[in-house]
C-alpha positions as a Markdown table, in Angstrom:
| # | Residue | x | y | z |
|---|---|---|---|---|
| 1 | Unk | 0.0 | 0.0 | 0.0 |
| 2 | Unk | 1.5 | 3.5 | -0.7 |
| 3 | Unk | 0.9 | 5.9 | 1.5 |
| 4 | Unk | 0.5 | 9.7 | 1.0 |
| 5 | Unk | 0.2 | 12.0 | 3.5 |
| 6 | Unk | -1.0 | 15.9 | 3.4 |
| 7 | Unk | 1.1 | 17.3 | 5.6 |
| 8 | Unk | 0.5 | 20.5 | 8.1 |
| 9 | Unk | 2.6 | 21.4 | 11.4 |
| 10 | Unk | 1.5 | 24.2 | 13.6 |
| 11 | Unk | 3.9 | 27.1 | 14.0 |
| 12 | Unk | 4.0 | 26.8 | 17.5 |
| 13 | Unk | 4.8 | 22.8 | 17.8 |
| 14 | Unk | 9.2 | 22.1 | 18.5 |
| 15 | Unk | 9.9 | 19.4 | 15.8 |
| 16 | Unk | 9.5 | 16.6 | 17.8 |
| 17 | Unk | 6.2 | 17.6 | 19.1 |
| 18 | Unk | 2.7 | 17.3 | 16.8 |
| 19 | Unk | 0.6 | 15.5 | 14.8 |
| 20 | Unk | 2.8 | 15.1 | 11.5 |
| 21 | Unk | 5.4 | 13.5 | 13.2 |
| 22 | Unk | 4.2 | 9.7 | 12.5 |
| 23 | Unk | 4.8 | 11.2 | 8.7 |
| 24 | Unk | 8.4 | 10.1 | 10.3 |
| 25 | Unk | 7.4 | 6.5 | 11.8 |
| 26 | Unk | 6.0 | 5.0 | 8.5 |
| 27 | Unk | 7.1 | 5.0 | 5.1 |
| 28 | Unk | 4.9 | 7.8 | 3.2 |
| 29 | Unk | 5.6 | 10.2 | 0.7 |
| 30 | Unk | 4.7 | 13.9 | 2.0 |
| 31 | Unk | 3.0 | 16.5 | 0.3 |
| 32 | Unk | 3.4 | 20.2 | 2.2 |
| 33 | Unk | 2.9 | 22.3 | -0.9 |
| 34 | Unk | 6.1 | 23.3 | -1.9 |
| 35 | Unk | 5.9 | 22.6 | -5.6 |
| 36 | Unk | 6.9 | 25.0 | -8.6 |
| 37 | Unk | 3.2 | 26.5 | -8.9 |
| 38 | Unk | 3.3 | 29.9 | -9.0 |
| 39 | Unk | 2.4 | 31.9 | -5.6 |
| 40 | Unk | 0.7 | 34.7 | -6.5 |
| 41 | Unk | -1.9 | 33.0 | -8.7 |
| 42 | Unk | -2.2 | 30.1 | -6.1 |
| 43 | Unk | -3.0 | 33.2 | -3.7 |
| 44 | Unk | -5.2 | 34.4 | -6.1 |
| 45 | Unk | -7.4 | 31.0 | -6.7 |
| 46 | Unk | -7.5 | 30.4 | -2.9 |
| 47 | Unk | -9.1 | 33.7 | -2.0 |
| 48 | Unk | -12.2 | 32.5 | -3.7 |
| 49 | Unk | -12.9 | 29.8 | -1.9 |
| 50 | Unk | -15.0 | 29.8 | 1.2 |
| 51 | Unk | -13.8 | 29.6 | 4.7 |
| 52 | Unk | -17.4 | 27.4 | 5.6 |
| 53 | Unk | -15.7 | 24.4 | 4.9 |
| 54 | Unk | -12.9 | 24.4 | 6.7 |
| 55 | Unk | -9.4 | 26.2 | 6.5 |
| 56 | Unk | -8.2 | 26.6 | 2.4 |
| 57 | Unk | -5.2 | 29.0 | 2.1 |
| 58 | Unk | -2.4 | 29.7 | -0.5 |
| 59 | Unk | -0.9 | 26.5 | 1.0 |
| 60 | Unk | -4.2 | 24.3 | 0.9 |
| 61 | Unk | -4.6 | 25.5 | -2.7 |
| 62 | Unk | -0.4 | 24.0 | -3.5 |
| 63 | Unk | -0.5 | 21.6 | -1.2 |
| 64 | Unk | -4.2 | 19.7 | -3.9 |
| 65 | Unk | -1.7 | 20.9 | -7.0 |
| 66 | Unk | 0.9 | 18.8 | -5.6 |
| 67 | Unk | -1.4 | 16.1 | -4.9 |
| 68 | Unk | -3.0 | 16.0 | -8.1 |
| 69 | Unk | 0.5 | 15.1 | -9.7 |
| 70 | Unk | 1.0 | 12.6 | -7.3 |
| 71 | Unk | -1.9 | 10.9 | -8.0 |
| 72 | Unk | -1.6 | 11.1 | -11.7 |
| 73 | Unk | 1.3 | 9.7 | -11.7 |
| 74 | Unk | 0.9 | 7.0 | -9.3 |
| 75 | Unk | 0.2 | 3.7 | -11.0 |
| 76 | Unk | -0.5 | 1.3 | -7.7 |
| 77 | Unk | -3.3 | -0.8 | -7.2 |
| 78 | Unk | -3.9 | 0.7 | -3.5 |
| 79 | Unk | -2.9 | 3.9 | -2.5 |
| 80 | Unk | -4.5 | 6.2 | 0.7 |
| 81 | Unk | -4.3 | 9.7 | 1.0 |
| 82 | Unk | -4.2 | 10.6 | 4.7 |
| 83 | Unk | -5.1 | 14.5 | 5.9 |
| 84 | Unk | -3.0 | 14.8 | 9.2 |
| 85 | Unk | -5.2 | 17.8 | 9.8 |
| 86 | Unk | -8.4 | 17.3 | 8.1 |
| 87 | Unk | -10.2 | 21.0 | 9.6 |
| 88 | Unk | -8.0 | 22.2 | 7.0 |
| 89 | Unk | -6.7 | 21.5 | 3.2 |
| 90 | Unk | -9.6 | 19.3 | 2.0 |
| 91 | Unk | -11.9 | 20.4 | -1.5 |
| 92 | Unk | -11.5 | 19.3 | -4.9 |
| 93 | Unk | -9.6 | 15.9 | -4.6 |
| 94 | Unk | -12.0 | 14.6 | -2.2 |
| 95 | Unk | -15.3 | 15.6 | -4.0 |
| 96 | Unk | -14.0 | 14.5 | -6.8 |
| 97 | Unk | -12.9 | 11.4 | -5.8 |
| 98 | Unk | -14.5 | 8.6 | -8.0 |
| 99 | Unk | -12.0 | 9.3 | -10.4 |
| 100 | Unk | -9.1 | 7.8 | -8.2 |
| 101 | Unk | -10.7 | 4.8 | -8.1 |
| 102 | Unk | -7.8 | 2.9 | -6.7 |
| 103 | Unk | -7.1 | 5.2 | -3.7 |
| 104 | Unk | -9.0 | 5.3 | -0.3 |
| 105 | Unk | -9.2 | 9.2 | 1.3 |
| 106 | Unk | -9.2 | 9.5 | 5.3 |
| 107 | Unk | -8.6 | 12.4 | 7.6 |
| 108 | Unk | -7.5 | 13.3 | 11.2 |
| 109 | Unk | -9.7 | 15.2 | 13.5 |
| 110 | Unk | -8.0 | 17.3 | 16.4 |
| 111 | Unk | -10.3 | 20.1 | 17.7 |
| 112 | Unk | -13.2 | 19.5 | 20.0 |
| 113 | Unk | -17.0 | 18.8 | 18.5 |
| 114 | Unk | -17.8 | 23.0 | 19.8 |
| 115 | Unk | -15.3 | 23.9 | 17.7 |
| 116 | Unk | -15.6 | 22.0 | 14.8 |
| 117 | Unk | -19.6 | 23.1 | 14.8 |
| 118 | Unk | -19.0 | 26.4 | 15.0 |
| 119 | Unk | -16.1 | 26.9 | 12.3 |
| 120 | Unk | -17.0 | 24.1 | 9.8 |
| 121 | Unk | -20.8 | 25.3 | 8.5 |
| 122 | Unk | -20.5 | 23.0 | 5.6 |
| 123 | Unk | -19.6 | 19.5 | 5.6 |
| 124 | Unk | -20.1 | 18.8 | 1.9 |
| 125 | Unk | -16.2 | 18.0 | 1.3 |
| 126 | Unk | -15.6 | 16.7 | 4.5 |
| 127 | Unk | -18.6 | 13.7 | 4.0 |
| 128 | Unk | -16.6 | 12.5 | 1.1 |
| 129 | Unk | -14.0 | 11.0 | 3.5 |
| 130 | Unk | -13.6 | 7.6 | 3.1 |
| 131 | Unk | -12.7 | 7.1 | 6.6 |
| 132 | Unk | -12.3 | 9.3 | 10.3 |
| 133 | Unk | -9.7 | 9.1 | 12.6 |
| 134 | Unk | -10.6 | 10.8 | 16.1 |
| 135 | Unk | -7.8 | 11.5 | 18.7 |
| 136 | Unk | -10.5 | 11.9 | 21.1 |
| 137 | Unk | -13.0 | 9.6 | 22.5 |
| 138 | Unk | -15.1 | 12.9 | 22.8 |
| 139 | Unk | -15.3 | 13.7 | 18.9 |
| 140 | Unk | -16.5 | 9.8 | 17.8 |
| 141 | Unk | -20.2 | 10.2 | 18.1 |
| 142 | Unk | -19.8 | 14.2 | 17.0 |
| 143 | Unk | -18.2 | 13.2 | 14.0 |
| 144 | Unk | -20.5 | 10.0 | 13.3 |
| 145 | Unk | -23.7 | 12.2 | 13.3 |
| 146 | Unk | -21.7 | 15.7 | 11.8 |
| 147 | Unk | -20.3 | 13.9 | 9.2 |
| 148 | Unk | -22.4 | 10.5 | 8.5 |
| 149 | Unk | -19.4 | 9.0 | 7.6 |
| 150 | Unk | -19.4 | 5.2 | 7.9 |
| 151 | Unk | -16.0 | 4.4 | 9.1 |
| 152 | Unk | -14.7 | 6.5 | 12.3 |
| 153 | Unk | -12.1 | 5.1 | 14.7 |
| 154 | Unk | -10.8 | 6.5 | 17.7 |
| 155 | Unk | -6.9 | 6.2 | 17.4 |
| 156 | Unk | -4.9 | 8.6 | 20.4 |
| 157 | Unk | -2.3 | 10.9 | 19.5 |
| 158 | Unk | 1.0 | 9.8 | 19.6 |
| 159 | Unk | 4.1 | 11.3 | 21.4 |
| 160 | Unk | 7.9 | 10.8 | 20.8 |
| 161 | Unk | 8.9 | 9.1 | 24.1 |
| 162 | Unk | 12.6 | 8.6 | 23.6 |
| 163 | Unk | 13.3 | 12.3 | 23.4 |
| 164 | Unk | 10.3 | 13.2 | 26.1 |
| 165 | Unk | 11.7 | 11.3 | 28.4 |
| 166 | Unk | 12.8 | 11.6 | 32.8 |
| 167 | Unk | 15.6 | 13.0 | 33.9 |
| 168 | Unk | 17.6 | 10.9 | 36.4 |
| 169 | Unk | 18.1 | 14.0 | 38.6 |
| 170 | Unk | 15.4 | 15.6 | 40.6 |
| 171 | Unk | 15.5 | 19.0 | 40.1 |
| 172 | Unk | 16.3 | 21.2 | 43.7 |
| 173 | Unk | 14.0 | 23.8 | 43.0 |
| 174 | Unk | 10.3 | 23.5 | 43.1 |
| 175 | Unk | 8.5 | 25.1 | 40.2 |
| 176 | Unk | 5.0 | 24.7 | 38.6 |
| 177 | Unk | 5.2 | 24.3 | 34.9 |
| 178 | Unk | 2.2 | 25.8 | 32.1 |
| 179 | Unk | 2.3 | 24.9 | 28.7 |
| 180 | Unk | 0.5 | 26.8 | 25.6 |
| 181 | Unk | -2.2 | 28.2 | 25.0 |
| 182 | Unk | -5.0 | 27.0 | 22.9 |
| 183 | Unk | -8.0 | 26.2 | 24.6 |
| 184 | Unk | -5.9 | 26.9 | 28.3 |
| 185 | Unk | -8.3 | 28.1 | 31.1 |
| 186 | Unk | -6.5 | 31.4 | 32.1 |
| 187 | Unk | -9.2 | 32.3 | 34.4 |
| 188 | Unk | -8.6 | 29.2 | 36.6 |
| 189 | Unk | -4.9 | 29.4 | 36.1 |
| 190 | Unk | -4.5 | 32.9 | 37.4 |
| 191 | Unk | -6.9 | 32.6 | 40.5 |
| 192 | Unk | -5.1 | 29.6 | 41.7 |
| 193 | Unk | -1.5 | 31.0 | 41.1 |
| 194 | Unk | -2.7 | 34.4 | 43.0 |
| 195 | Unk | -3.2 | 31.9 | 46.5 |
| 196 | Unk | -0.4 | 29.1 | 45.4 |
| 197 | Unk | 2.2 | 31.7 | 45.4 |
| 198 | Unk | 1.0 | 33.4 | 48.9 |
| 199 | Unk | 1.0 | 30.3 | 49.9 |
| 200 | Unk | 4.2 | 28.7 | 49.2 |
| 201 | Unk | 6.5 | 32.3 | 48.2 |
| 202 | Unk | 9.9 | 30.1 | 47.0 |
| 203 | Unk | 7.9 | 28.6 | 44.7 |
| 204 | Unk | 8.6 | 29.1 | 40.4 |
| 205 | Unk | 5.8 | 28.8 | 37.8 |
| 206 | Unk | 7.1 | 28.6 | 34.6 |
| 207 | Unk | 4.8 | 29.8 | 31.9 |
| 208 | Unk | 5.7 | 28.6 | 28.0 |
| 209 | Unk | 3.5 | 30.4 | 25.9 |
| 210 | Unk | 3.6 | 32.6 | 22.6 |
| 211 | Unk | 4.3 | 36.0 | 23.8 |
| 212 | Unk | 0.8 | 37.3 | 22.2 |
| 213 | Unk | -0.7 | 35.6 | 25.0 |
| 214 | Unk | 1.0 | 36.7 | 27.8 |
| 215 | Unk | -0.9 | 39.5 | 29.0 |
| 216 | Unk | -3.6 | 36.9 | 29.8 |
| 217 | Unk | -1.9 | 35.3 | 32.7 |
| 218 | Unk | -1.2 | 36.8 | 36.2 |
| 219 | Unk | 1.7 | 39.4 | 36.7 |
| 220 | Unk | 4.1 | 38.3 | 39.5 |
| 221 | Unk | 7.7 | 38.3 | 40.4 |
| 222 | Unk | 7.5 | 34.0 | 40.3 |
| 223 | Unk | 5.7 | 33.8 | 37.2 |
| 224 | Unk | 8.2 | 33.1 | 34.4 |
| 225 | Unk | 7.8 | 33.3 | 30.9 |
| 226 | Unk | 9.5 | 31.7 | 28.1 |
| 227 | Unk | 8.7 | 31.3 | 23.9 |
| 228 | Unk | 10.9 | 30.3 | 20.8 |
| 229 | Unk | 12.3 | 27.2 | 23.1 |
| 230 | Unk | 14.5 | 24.9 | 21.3 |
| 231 | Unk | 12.8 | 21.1 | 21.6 |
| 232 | Unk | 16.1 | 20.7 | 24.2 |
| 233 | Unk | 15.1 | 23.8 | 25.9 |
| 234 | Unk | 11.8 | 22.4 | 26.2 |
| 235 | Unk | 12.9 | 19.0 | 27.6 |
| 236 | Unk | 14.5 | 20.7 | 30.1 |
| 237 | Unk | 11.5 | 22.8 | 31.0 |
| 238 | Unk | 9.3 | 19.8 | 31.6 |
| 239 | Unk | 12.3 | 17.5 | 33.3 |
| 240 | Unk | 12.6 | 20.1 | 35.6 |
| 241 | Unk | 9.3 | 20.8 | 36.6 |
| 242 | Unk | 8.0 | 19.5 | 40.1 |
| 243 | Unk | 4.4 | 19.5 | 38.2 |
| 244 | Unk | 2.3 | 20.3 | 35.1 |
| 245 | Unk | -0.4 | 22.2 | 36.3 |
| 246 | Unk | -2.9 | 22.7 | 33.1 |
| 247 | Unk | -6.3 | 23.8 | 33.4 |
| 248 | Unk | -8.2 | 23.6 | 30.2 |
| 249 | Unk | -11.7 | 24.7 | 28.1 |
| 250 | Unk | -11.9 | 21.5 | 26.7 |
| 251 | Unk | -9.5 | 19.3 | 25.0 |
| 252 | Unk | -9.4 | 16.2 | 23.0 |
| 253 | Unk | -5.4 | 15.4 | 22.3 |
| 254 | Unk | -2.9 | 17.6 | 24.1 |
| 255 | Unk | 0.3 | 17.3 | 23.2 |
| 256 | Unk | 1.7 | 19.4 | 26.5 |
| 257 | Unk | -0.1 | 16.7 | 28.5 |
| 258 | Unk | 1.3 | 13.7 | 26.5 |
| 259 | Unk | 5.4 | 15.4 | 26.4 |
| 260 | Unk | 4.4 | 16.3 | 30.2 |
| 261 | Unk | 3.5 | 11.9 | 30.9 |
| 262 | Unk | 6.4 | 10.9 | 28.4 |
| 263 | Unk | 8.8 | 12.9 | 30.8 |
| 264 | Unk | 7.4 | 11.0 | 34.0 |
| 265 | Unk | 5.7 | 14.5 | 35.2 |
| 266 | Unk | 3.1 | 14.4 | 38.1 |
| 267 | Unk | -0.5 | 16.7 | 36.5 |
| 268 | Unk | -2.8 | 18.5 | 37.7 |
| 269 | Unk | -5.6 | 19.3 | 34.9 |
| 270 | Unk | -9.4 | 19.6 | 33.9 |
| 271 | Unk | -11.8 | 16.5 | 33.9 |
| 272 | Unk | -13.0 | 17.8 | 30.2 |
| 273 | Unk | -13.3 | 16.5 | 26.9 |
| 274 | Unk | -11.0 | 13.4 | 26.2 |
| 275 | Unk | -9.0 | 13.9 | 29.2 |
| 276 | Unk | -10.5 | 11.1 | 31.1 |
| 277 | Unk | -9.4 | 8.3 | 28.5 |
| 278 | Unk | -6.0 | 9.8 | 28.1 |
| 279 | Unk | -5.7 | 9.6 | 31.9 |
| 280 | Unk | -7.3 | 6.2 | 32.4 |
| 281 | Unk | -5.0 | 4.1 | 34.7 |
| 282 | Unk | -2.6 | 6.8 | 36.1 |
| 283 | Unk | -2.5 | 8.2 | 39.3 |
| 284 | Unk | -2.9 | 12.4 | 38.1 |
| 285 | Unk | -5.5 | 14.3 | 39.2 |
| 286 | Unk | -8.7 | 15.5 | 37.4 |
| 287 | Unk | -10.5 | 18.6 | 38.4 |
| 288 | Unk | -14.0 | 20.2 | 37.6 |
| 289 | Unk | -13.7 | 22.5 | 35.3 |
| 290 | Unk | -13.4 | 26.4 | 36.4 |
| 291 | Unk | -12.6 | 24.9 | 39.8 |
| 292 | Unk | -10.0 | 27.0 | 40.9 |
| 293 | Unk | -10.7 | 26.0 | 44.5 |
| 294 | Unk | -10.0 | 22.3 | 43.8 |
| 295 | Unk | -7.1 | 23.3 | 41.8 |
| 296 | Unk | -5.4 | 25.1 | 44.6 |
| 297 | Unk | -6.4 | 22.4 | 47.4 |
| 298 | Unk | -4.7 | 19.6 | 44.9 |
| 299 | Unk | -1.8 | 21.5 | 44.4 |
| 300 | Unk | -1.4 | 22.6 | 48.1 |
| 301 | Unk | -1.1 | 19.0 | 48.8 |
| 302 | Unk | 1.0 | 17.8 | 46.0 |
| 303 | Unk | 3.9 | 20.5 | 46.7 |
| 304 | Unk | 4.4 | 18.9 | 50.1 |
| 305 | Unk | 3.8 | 15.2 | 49.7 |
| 306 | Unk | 7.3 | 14.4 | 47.6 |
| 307 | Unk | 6.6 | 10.5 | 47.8 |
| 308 | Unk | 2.9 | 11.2 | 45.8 |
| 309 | Unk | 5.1 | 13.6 | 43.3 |
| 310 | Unk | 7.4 | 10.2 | 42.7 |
| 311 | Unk | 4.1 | 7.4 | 42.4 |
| 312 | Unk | 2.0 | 10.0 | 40.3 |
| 313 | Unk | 5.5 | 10.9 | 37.7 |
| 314 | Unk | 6.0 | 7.2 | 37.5 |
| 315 | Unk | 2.4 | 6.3 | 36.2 |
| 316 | Unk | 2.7 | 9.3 | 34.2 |
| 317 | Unk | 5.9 | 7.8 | 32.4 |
| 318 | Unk | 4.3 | 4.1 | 32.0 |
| 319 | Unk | 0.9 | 5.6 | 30.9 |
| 320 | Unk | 2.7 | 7.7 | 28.2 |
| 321 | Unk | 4.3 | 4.5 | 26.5 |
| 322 | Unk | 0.7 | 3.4 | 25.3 |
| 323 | Unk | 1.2 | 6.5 | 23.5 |
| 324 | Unk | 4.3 | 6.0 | 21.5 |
| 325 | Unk | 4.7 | 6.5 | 18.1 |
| 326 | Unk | 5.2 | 3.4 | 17.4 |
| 327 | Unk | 2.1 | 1.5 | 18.7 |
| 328 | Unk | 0.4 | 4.6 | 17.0 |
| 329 | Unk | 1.8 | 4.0 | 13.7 |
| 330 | Unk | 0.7 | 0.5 | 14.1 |
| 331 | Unk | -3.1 | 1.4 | 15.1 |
| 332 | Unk | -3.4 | 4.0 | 12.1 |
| 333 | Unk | -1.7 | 1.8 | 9.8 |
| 334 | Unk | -4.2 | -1.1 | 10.6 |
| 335 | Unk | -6.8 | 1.4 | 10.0 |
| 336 | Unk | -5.7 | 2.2 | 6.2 |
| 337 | Unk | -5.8 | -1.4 | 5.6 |
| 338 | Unk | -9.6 | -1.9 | 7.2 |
| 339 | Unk | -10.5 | 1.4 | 5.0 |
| 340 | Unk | -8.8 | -0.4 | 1.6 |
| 341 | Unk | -10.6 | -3.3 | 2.2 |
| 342 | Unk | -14.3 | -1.4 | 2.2 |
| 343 | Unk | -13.8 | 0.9 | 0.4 |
């Protein structure tokens, strides 16, 4: 079976962190739309095209040029076509896709049912999937009834877990680590840091954000911030960390969470969206959402309690190898091959 896949990587992501990395863990040829078509026409013909149907930029519009030539020239008898990001890139090719009668077309689903509802008003290209991926348990039945597509598979986001991986020292200083910001619950983060850090006044947070969101978190001598890490940089900011303390809007595959488990990090974050299932078996804590008081109680005691820091980083570590790339490769791969046999 070839494999193509339509490649996208957010800005923000280091380059051993997102969704295109199992691009790396299988042997398929990429398509990011850098081909000779000219720019400024490609500009041109992607302005016309509506928003309502997901993301389609000058990159979208290159990215279907490119593969159109691939296609054309492939002569397989079973090809698939995978959208690592399927809010985004997908038109012509799929609506069109009788006339590749030999390839199967499937996509990847990240954001959370809200948000795909509220950006994605027409579902016209996106029914013409052959197949779903979900990377949370909380999109399935969304993207079932959104979508009516007939073969949807929940299949958990990966994470690299020989680079995200524990430190053997223990780091002196105690410091509270926050990661990103889509979809991060400032709110609760800011009212809990406000009584943490009267609390316990040695103590670090360490925020890692782009600095366009800073003026959304609390101003205080202990709050840190850092952007443009290098991926050892950002090793070092989670190996270091006494705990990942993450409150969130809702979620389906985080990959702050997953690096945060992979590096054997105790976490303190929201019971919402797919959070449960990614937690399921490991000893980290789950709060109500907007529960600022919970937050601060669970924290309070975790600071304190350096044998619970040790059991909870150590289930984080052995939860996060259901989660490596390679066992994810495996699942999705399994996956193209149910989809080639139906479709």
């Amino acid at each position: 079976m070839k494999k193509i896949h339509i490649h996208h990587r957010s800005p923000h992501h280091s380059r051993k962190s997102g969704y295109s990395r199992i691009s790396e863990y299988m042997d398929a040829e990429v398509v990011d739309g850098t081909n000779g078509f000219p720019y400024r026409l490609a500009k041109l013909i992607s302005s016309l095209h509506s928003q309502k149907e997901g993301i389609y930029d000058t990159r979208s519009f290159l990215k279907e040029c490119g593969l159109f030539s691939t296609l054309r020239k492939n002569k397989v008898d079973n090809q698939v076509v995978h959208y690592l990001n399927a809010e985004r890139d997908i038109r012509h090719l799929v609506r069109y896709r009788d006339y590749f009668s030999k390839t199967t077309f499937c996509g990847t689903f990240h954001k959370p049912p809200d948000a795909l509802k509220n950006t994605i008003l027409n579902t016209s290209c996106l029914s013409g999937l052959n197949g779903v991926i979900a990377v949370g348990t909380n999109q399935v039945e969304f993207l079932q009834e959104w979508l009516k597509v007939d073969h949807i598979e929940f299949i958990p986001h990966g994470v690299d877990t020989d680079f995200f991986r524990p430190s053997h020292k223990r780091a002196t200083e105690k410091n509270i680590l926050f990661v990103g910001q889509h979809l991060r619950d400032f709110e609760t983060f800011n009212r809990s840091m406000e009584v943490i850090l009267q609390k316990f006044p040695n103590i670090v947070v360490n925020v890692v954000l782009h600095k366009a969101y800073t003026k959304f978190v609390l101003k205080n001598d202990a709050i840190r911030f850092h952007n443009g890490l290098s991926d050892e940089q950002l090793l070092t900011m989670y190996q270091k960390a006494t705990l990942l303390f993450l409150p969130l809007q809702d979620v389906t595959a985080c990959n702050s969470i997953l690096e945060a488990l992979s590096c054997g990090l105790p976490i303190i974050t929201s019971e919402v969206g797919s959070n449960p299932s990614y937690f399921q078996g490991s000893a980290n804590i789950l709060v109500p959402k907007y529960d600022a008081d919970a937050c601060i109680e669970e924290i309070s005691k975790l600071l304190v309690d350096e044998d619970e820091q040790i059991r909870m980083g150590l289930s984080s570590r052995n939860k996060s190898l259901e989660f490596d790339w390679s066992i994810i490769t495996k699942q999705t791969l399994d996956f193209y091959e149910k989809l080639s046999l139906i479709s």
